[in-house]
MIDOSE-1310 file (N, C-alpha, C; in nm, 2 decimals, decimal comma, always signed):
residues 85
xxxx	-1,16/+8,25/-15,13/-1,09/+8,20/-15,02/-0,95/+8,25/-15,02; -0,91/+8,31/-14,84/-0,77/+8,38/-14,93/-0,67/+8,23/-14,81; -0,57/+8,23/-14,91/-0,47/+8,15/-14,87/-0,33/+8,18/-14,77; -0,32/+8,18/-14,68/-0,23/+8,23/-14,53/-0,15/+8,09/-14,53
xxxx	-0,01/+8,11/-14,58/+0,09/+8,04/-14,50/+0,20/+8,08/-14,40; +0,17/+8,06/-14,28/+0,21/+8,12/-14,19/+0,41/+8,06/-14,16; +0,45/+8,00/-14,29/+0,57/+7,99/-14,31/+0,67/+8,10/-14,30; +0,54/+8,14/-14,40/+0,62/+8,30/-14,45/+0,53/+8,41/-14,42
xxxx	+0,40/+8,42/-14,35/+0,31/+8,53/-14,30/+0,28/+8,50/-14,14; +0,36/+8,51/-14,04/+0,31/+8,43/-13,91/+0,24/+8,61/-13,87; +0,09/+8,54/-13,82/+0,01/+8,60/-13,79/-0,06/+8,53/-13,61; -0,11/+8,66/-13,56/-0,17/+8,62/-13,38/-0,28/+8,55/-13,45
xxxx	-0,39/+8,48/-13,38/-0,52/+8,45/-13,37/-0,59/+8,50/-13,41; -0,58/+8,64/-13,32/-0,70/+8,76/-13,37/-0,68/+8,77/-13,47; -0,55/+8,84/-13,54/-0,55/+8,88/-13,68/-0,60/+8,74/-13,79; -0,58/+8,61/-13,73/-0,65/+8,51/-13,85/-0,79/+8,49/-13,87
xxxx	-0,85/+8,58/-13,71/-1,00/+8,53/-13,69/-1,07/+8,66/-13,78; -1,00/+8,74/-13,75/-1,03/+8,90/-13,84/-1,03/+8,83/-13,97; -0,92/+8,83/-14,01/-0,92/+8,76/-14,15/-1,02/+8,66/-14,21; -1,09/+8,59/-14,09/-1,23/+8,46/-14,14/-1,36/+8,53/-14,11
xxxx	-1,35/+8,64/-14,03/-1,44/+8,76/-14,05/-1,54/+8,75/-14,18; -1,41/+8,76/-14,29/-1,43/+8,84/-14,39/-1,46/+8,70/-14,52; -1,42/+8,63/-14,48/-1,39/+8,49/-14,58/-1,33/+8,40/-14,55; -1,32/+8,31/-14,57/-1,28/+8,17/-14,52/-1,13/+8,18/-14,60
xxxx	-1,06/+8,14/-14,49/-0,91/+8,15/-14,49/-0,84/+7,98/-14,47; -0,76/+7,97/-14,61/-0,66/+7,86/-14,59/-0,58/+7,86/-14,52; -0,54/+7,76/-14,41/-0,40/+7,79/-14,32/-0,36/+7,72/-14,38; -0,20/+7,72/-14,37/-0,08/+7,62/-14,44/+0,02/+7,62/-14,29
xxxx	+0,01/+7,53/-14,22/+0,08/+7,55/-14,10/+0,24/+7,52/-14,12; +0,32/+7,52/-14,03/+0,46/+7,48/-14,03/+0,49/+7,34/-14,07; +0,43/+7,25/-14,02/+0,46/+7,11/-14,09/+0,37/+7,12/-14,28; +0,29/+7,18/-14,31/+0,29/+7,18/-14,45/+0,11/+7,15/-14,45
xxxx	+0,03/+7,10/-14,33/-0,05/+7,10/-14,32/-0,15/+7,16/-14,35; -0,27/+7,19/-14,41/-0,41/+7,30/-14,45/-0,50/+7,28/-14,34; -0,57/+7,34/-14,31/-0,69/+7,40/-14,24/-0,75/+7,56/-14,29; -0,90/+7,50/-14,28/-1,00/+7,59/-14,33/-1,03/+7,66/-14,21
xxxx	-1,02/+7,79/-14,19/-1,06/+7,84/-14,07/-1,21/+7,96/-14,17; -1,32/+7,96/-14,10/-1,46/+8,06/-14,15/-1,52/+8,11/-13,97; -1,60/+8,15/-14,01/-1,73/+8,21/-13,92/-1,81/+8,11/-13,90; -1,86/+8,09/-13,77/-1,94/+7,98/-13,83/-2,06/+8,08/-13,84
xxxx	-2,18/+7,98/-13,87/-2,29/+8,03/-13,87/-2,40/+7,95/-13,79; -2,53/+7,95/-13,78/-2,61/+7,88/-13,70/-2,59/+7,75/-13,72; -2,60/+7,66/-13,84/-2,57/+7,56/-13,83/-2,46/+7,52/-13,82; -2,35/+7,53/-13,84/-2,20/+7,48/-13,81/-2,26/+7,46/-13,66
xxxx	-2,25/+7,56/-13,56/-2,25/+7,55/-13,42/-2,36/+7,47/-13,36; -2,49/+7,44/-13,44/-2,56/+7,32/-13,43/-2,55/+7,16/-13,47; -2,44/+7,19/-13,58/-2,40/+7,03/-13,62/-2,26/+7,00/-13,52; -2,19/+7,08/-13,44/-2,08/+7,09/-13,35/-2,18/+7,03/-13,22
xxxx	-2,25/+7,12/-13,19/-2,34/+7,08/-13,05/-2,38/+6,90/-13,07; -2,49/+6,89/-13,13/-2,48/+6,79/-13,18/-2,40/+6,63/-13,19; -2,31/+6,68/-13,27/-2,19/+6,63/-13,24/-2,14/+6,53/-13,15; -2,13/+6,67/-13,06/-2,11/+6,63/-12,88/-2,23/+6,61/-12,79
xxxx	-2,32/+6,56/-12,83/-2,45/+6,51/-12,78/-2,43/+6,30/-12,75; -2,38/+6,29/-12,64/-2,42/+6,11/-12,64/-2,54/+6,09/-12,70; -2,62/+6,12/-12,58/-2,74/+6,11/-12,62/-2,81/+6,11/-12,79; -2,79/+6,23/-12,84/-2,85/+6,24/-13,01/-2,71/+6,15/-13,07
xxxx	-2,58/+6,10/-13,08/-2,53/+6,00/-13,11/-2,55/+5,89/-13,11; -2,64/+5,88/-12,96/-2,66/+5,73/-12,96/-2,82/+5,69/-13,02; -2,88/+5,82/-13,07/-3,02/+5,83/-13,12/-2,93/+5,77/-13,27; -2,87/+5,86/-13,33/-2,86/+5,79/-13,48/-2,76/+5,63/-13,47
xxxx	-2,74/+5,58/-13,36/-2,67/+5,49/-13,36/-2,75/+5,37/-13,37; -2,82/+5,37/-13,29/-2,96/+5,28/-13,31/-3,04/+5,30/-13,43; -3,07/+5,40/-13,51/-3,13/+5,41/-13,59/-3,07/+5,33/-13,72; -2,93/+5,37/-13,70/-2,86/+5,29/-13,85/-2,86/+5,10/-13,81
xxxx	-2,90/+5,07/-13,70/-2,94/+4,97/-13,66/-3,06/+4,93/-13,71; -3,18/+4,97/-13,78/-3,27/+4,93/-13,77/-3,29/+4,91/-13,95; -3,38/+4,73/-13,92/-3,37/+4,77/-14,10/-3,43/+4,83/-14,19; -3,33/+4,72/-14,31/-3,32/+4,88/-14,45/-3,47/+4,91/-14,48
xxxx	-3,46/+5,02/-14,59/-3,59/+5,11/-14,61/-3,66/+5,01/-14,73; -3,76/+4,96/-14,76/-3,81/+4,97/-14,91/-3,77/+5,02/-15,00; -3,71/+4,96/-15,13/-3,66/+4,97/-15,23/-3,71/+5,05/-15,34; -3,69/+5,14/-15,42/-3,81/+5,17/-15,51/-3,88/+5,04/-15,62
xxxx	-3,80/+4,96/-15,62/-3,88/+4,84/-15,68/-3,96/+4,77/-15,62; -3,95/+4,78/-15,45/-4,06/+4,72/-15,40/-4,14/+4,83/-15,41; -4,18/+4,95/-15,37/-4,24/+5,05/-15,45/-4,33/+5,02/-15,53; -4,27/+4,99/-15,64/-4,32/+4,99/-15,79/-4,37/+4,90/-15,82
xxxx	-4,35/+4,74/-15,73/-4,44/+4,66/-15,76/-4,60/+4,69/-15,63; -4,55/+4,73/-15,53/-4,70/+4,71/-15,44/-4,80/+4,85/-15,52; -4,69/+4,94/-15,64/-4,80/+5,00/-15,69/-4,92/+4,95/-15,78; -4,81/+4,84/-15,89/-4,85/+4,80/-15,96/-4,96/+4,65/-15,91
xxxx	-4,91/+4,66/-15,77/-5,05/+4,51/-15,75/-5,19/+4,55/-15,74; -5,16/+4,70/-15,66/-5,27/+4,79/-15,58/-5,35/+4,81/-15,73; -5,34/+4,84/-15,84/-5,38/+4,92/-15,92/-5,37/+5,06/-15,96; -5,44/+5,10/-16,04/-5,46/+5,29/-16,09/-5,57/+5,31/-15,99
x	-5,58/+5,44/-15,91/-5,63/+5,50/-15,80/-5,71/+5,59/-15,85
C-alpha cells in the first residue's frame, strides 16, 4: 500500500486514480484524515449496488427479524434422541 499525504504531495484525481490503478493508496488529507482509495473489482461494485438497493435492504431487514437459528446443542441433542443412522 503506498501512502500519499497530500499535505506535502498535492496531487489531481487522475494522478491519485493512476496511482490506485496500481495498488491501493493511503490518502492522509488536510485535516489529518486517512482514506483508502483501490480499483474496485466485481464485487466492491456489487456490494455498493446492493447497498443502495431498498428493496434487498429491506430483504435483510426483515430477515434479521425472524427468529434465531438452532443452536448446535440443540443439534446435538435431536441427534442424540434420533439415534446412530
Amino acid at each position: 500500500m503506498t501512502k500519499l499525504d497530500v499535505r506535502q504531495t498535492p496531487v489531481s484525481v487522475d494522478e491519485l486514480l493512476q496511482m490506485a490503478s496500481d495498488a491501493a493508496v493511503l490518502v492522509v488529507n488536510r485535516d489529518g484524515n486517512e482514506f483508502v482509495v483501490e480499483a474496485a473489482d466485481a464485487i466492491d461494485r456489487e456490494v455498493a449496488q446492493l447497498a443502495a438497493s431498498e428493496k434487498f435492504m429491506s430483504f435483510l431487514d426483515e430477515r434479521s427479524q425472524e427468529p434465531g437459528s438452532v443452536s448446535l446443542e440443540e443439534i446435538e441433542r435431536r441427534r442424540l434422541a434420533v439415534g446412530p443412522q
